[in-house]
GUGUMI-814954 format. One record per residue (C-alpha): residue number from 1; x, y, z. Coordinates in pm, 1 decimal, padded with zeros to 6 digits, always signed. Each point is the difference from the previous one (the first is absolute). Last residue first. Layout:
BEGIN
@seq NUM; px X; py Y; pz Z
...
END
This chain:
BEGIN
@seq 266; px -13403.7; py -10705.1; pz +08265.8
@seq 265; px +00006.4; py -00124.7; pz -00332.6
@seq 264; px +00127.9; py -00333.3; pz -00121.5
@seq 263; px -00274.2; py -00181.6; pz -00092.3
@seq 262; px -00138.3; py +00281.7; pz -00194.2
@seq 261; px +00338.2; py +00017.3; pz -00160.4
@seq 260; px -00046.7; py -00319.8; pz -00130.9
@seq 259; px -00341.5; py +00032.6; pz -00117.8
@seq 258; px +00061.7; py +00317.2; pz -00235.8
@seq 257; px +00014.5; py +00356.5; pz +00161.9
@seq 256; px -00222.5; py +00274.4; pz -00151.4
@seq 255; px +00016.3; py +00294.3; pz +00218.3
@seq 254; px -00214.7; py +00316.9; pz +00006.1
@seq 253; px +00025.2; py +00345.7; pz +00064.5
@seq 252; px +00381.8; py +00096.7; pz +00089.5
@seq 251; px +00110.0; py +00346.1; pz +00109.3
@seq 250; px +00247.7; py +00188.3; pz -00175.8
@seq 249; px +00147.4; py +00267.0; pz +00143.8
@seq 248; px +00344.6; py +00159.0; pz -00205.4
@seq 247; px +00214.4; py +00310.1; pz +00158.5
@seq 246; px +00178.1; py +00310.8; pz -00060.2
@seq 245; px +00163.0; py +00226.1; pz +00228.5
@seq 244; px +00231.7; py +00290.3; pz -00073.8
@seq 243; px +00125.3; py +00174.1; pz +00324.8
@seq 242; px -00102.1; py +00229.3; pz +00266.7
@seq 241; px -00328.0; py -00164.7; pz +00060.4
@seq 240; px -00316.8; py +00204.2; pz +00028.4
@seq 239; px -00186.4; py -00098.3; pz -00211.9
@seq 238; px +00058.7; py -00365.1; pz +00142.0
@seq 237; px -00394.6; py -00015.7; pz +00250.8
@seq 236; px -00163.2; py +00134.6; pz -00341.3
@seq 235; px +00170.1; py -00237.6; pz -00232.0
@seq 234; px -00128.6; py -00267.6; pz +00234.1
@seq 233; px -00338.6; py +00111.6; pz +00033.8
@seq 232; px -00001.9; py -00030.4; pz -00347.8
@seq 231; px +00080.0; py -00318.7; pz -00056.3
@seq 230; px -00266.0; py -00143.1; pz +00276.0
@seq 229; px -00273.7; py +00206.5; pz -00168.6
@seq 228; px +00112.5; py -00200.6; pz -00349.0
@seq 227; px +00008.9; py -00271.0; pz +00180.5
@seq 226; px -00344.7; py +00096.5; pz +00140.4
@seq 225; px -00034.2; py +00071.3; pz +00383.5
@seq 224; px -00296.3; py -00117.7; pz +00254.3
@seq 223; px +00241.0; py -00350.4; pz +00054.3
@seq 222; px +00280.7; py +00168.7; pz +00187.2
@seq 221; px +00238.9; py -00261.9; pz -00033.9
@seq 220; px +00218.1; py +00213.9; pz -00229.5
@seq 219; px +00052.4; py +00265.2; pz +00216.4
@seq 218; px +00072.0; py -00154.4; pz +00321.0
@seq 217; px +00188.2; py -00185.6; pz -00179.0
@seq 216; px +00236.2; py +00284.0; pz -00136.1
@seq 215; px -00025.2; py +00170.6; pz +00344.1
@seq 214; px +00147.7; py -00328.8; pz +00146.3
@seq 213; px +00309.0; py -00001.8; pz -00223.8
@seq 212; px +00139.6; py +00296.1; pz +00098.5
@seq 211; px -00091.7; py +00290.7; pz -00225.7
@seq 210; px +00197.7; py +00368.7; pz +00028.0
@seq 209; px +00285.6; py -00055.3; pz -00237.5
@seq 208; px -00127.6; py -00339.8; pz -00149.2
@seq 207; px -00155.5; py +00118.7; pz -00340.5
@seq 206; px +00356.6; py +00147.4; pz -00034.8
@seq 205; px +00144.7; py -00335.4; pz +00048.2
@seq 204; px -00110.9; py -00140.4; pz -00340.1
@seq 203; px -00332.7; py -00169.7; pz -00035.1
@seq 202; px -00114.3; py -00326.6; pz -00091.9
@seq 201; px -00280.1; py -00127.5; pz +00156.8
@seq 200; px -00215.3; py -00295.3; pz -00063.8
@seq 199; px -00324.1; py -00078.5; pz +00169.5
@seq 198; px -00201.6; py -00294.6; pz +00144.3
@seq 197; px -00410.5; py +00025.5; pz -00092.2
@seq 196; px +00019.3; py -00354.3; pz -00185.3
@seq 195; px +00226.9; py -00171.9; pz +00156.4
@seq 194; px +00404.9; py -00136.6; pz -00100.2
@seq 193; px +00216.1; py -00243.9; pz +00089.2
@seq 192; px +00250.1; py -00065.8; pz -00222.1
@seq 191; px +00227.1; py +00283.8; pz +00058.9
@seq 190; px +00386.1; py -00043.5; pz -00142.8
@seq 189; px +00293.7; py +00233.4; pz +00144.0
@seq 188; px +00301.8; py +00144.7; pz -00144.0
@seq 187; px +00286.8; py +00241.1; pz +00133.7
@seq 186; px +00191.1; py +00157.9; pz -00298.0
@seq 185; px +00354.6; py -00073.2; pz -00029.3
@seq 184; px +00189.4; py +00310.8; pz -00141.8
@seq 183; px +00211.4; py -00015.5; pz -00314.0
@seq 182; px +00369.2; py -00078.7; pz +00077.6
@seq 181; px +00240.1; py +00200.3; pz -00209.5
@seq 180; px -00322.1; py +00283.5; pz +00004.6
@seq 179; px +00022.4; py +00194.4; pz -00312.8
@seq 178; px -00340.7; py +00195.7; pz +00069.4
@seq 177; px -00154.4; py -00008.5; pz +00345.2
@seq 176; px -00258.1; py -00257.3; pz +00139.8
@seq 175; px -00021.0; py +00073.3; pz +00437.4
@seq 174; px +00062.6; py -00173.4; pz +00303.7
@seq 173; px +00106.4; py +00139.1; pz +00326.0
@seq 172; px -00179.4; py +00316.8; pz -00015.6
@seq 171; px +00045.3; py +00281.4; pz +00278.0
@seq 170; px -00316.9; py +00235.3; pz +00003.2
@seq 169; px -00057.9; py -00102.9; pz +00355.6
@seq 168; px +00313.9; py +00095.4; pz +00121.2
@seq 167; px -00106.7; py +00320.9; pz +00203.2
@seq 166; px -00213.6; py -00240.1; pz +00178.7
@seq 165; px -00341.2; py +00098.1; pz +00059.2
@seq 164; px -00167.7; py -00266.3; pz -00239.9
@seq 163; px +00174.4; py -00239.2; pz +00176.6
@seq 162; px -00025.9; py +00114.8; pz +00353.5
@seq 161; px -00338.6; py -00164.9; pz +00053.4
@seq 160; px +00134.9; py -00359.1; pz -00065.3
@seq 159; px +00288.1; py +00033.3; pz +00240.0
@seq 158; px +00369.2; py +00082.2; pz -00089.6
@seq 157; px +00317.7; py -00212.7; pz +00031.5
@seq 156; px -00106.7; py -00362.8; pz +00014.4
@seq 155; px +00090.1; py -00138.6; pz -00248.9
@seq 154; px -00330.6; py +00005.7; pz -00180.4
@seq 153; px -00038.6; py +00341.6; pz +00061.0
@seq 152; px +00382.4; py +00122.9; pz -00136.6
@seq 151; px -00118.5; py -00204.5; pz -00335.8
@seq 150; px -00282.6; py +00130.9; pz -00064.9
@seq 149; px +00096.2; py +00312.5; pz +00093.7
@seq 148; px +00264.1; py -00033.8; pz -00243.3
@seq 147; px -00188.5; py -00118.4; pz -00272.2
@seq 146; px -00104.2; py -00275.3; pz -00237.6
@seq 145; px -00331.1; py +00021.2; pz +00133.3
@seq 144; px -00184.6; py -00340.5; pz +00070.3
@seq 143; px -00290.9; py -00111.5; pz -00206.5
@seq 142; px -00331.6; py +00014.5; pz +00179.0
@seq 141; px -00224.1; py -00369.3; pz -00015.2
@seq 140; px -00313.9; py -00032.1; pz +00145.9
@seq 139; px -00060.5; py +00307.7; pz +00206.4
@seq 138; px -00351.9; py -00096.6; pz +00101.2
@seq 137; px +00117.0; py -00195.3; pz +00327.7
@seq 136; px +00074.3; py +00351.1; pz +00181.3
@seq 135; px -00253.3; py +00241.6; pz -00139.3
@seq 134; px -00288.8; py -00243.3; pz -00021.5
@seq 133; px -00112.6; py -00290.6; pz -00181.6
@seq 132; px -00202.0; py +00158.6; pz -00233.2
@seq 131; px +00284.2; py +00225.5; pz -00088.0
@seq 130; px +00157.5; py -00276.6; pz -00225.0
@seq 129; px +00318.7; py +00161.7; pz -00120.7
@seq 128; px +00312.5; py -00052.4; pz -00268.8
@seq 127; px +00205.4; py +00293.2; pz +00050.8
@seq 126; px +00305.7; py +00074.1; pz -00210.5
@seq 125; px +00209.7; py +00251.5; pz +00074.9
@seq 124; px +00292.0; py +00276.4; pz -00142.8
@seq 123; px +00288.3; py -00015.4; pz +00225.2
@seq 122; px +00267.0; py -00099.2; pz -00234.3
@seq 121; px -00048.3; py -00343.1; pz -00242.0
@seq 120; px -00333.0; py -00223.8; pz -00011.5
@seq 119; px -00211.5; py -00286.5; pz -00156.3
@seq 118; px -00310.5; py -00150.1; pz +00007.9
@seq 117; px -00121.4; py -00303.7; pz -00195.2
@seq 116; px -00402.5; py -00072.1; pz +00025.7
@seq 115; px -00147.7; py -00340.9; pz -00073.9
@seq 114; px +00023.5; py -00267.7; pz -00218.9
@seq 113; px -00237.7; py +00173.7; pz -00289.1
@seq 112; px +00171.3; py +00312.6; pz -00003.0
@seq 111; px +00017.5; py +00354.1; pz +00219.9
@seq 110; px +00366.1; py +00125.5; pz -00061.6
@seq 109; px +00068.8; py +00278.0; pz +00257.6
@seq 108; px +00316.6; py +00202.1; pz +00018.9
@seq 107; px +00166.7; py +00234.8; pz +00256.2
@seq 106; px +00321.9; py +00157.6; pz -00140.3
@seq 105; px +00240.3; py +00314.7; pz +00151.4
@seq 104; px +00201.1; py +00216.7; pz -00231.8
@seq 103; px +00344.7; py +00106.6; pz -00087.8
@seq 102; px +00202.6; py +00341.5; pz -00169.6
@seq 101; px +00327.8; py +00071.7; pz +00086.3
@seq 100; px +00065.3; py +00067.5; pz -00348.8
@seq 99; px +00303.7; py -00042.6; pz -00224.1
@seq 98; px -00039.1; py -00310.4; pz -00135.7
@seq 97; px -00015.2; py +00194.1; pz -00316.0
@seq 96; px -00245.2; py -00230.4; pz -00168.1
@seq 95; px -00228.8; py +00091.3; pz +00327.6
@seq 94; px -00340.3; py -00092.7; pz -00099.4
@seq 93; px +00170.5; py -00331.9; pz -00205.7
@seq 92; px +00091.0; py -00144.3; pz +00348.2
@seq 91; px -00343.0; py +00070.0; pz +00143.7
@seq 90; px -00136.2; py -00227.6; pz -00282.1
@seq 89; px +00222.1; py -00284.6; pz -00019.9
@seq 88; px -00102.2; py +00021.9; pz +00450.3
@seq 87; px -00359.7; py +00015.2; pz -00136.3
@seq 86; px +00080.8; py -00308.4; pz -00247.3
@seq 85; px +00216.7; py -00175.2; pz +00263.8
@seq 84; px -00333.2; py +00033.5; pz +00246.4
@seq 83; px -00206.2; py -00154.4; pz -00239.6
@seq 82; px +00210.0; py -00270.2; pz -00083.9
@seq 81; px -00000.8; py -00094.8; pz +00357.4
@seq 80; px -00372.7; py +00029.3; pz +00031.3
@seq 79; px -00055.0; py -00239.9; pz -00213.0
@seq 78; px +00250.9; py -00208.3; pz +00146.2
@seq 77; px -00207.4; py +00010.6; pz +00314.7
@seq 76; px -00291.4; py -00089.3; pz -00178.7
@seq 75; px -00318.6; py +00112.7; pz -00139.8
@seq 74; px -00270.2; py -00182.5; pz -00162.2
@seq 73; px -00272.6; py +00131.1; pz -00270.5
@seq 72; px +00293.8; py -00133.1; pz -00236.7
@seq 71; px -00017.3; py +00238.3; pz -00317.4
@seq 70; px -00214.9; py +00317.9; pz +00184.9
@seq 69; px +00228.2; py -00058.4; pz +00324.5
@seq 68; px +00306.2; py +00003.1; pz -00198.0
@seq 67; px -00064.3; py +00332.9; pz -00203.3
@seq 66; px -00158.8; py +00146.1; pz +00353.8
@seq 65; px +00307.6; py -00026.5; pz +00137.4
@seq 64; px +00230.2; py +00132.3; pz -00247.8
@seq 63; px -00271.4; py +00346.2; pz -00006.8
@seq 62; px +00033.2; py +00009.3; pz +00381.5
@seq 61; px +00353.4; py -00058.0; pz +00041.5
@seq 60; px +00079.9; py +00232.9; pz -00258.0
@seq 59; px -00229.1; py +00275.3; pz +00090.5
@seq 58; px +00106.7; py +00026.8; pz +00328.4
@seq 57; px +00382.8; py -00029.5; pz -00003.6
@seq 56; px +00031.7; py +00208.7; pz -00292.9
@seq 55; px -00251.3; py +00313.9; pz +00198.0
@seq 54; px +00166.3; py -00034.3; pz +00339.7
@seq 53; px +00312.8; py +00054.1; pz -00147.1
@seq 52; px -00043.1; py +00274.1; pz -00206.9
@seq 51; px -00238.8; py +00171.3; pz +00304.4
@seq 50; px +00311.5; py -00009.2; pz +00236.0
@seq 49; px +00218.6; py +00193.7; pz -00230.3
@seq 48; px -00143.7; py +00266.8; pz -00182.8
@seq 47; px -00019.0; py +00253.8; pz +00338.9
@seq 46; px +00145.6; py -00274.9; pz +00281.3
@seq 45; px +00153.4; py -00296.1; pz +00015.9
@seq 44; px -00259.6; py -00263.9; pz +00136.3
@seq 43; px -00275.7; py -00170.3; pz -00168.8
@seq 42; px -00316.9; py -00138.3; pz +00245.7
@seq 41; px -00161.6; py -00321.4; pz -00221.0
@seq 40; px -00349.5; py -00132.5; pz -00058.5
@seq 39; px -00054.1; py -00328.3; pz -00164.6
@seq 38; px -00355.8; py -00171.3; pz -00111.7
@seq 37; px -00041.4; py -00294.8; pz -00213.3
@seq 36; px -00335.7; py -00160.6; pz +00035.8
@seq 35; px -00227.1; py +00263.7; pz -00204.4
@seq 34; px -00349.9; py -00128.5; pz -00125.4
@seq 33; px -00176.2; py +00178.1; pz +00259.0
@seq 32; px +00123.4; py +00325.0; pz -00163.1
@seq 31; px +00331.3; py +00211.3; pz +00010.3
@seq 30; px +00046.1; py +00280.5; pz -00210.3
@seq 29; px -00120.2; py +00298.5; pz +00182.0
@seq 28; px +00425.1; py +00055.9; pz +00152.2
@seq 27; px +00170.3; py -00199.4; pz -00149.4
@seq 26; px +00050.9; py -00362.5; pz +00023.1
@seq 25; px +00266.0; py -00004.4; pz +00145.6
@seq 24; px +00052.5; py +00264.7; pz +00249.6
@seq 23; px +00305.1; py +00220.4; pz +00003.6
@seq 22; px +00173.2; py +00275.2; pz +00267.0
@seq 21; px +00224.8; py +00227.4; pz -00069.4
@seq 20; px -00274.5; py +00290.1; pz -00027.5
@seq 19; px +00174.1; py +00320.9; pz +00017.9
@seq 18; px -00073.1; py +00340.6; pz +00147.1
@seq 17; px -00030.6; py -00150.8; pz +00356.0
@seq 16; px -00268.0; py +00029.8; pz +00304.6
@seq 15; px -00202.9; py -00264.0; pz -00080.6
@seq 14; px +00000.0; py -00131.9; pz -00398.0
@seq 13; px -00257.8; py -00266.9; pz +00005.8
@seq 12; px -00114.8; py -00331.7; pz -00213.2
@seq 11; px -00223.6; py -00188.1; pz +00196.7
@seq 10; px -00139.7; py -00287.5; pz -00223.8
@seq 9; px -00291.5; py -00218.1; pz +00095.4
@seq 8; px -00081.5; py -00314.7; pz -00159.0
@seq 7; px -00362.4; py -00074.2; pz -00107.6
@seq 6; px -00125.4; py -00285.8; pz +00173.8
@seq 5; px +00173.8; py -00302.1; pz -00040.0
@seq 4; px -00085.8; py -00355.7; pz -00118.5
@seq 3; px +00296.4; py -00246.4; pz +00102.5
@seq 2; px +00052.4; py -00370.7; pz -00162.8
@seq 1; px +00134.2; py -00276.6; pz +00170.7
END
């Protein structure tokens, strides 16, 4: 299978803070419809801190990544593992001290020729969507926080509205951090089934401060907008977020799938 995008989108913004911790990959005007490795990440530690640790993680996973996807075309899970111990090699050389308290969240996309690989640590999100069939069915695959709330809801605790309310909200469960004795276990997913029109998101949770899931179709099914109208609508409805958020949309064209996976599809 082989994806044609439209130009990605990057949302790259500071909110109410005098720091950007957060990192996109790749940056910010760089990206073009030949991209297929995309990674945004949410650093945490403060002034000098946070935006260390963002920046490693990001750039090495994305520039490893698109080193093995340019030699193979393919991408596999221990691919991606040797990614992720080159952006954890990475982090750990940040802090040669090993005196910071400095970490960072990960959301990674690999676009290749079997597919799509996702992947995720901390609250930061990954959307795969089809608004065309509606708000509810649309939401094709949304990875699960590594988070309190997340955690608290699914047990039982809180409801769905109260998570965004919930003085615990900010609460990580999972994060990368330098010098870890046991490097964190990222969640991983594979997407094989893929339209032409579906969409992409990755976004850290500051794009999700004031957006529930059903605004964010609502927006992109609206079929009068451009991407790029659709992008900027959503900076617009975030500028006013308290925190950093940051954000890739990329929204497929075309796919070429081989006779197989026409077969297959659903």
């Amino acid at each position: 299978m082989k994806l044609q995008i439209f130009h990605p989108q990057a949302i790259h913004e500071l909110g109410n803070r005098e720091n950007q911790e957060d990192a996109i990959y790749p940056e910010a005007g760089t990206a073009n419809t030949e991209s297929r490795v995309f990674v945004v990440c949410d650093g945490m530690g403060g002034l000098e801190k946070g935006e260390v640790a963002s920046d490693a993680v990001c750039k090495t996973l994305g520039r490893v990544a698109e080193t093995i996807l340019q030699t193979t075309g393919t991408f596999t899970d221990d691919d991606f593992e040797h990614c992720l111990s080159a952006a954890f090699d990475a982090l750990d050389a940040a802090d040669a001290d090993g005196m910071s308290s400095m970490g960072t969240t990960m959301t990674f996309l690999c676009i290749h020729n079997g597919g799509c690989l996702v992947s995720h640590i901390g609250d930061s999100r990954i959307y795969h969507l089809r608004p065309s069939m509606g708000p509810q069915r649309g939401v094709l695959f949304r990875s699960r926080d590594h988070s309190l709330v997340q955690q608290l809801y699914e047990a039982g605790d809180i409801c769905y509205n109260d998570m965004a309310k919930s003085s615990k909200k900010n609460i990580i469960l999972k994060a990368m951090q330098p010098h870890q004795p046991e490097r964190t276990v990222p969640s991983m997913a594979h997407i094989g089934t893929v339209w032409p029109g579906d969409y992409f998101l990755l976004c850290t949770d500051g794009m999700l401060e004031k957006m529930d899931d059903e605004q964010l179709m609502a927006l992109l099914g609206d079929t009068t907008l451009t991407l790029e109208q659709k992008t900027q609508q959503l900076v617009e409805m975030t500028s006013g977020n308290s925190v950093n958020h940051s954000a890739y949309l990329i929204q497929v064209e075309k796919v070429q799938r081989n006779a197989v996976e026409d077969a297959n599809v659903l």
